[in-house]
C-alpha positions in Angstrom: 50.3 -35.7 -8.5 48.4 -34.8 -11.6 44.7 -35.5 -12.4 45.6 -38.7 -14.2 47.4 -40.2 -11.8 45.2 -41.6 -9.2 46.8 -42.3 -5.9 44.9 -45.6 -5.2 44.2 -47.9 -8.1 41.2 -49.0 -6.4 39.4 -45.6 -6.3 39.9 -44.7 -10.2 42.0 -46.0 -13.0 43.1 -43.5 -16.2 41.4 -44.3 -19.5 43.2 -43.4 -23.0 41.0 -40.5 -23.0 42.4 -39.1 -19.5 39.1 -38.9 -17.8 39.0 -41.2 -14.5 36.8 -44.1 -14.2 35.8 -44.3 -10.7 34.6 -47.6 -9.2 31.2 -48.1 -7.5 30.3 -46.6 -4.6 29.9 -49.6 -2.9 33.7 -50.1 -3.1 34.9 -47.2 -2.8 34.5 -47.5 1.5 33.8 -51.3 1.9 31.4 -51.9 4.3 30.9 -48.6 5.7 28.5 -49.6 8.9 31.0 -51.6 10.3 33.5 -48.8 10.8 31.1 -46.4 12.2 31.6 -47.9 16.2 34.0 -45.1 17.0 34.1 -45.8 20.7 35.8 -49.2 20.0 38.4 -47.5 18.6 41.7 -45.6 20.0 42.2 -41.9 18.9 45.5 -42.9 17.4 43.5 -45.0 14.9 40.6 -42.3 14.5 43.2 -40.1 13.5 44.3 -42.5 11.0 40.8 -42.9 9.9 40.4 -39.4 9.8 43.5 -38.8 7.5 42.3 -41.4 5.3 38.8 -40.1 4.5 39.5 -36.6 4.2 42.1 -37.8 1.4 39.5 -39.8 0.4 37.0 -36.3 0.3 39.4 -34.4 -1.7 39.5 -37.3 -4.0 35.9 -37.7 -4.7 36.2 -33.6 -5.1 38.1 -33.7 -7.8 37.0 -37.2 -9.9 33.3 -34.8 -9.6 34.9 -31.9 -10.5 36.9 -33.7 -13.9 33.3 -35.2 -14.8 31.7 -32.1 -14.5 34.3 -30.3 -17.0 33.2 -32.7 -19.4 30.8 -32.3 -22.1 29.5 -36.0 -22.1 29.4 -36.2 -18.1 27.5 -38.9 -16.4 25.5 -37.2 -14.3 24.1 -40.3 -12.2 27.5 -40.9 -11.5 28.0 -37.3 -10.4 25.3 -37.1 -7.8 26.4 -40.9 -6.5 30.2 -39.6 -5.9 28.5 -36.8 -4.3 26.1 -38.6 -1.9 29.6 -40.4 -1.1 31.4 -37.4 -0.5 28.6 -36.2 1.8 28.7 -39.4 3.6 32.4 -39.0 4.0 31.7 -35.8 5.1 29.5 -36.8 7.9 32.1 -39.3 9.0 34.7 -37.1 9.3 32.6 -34.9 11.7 31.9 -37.6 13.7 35.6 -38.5 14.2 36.5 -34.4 14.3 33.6 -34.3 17.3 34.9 -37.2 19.1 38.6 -36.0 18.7 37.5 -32.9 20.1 36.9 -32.7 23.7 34.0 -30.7 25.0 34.8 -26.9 26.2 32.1 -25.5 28.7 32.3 -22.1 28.7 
């Protein structure tokens, strides 16, 4: 899948000029506080989750990678897709560390 063709419509759509246009933040992961009760929540579907956001990561690593190659980038919109990514970040370790059971040496 090439750099212009987003896999979700919702997270970036391709202009004429080829560069993405990623939504706000705010849309991005709707309603982010709600999902954080992990213990509610079966490992099956944190496993999901965790597929989902670190697809989501890689995502947001790119679209901030194709805005940084360009000459006229939006640099607000660069450090918001990377507070995102950092927050996606942190969610995935908190799904990795509850995955994870605890070893005591």
């Amino acid at each position: 899948m090439g750099i212009n063709e987003p896999r979700d419509k919702s997270f970036a759509e391709c202009t004429s000029l080829g560069m993405m246009v990623v939504q706000p933040i705010e849309e991005m992961i709707p309603n982010m506080n709600a999902l954080s009760d992990l213990s509610m929540k079966t490992d099956d579907v944190l496993r999901v989750e965790l597929d989902v956001f670190r697809q989501e990561h890689s995502d947001l690593d790119e679209a901030i990678r194709v805005l940084q190659d360009t000459r006229t980038a939006d640099q607000l919109m660069i450090q918001r897709l990377k507070k995102k990514k950092l927050q996606l970040k942190d969610r995935i370790s908190q799904i990795e560390d509850r995955l994870t059971p605890d070893i005591i040496a």
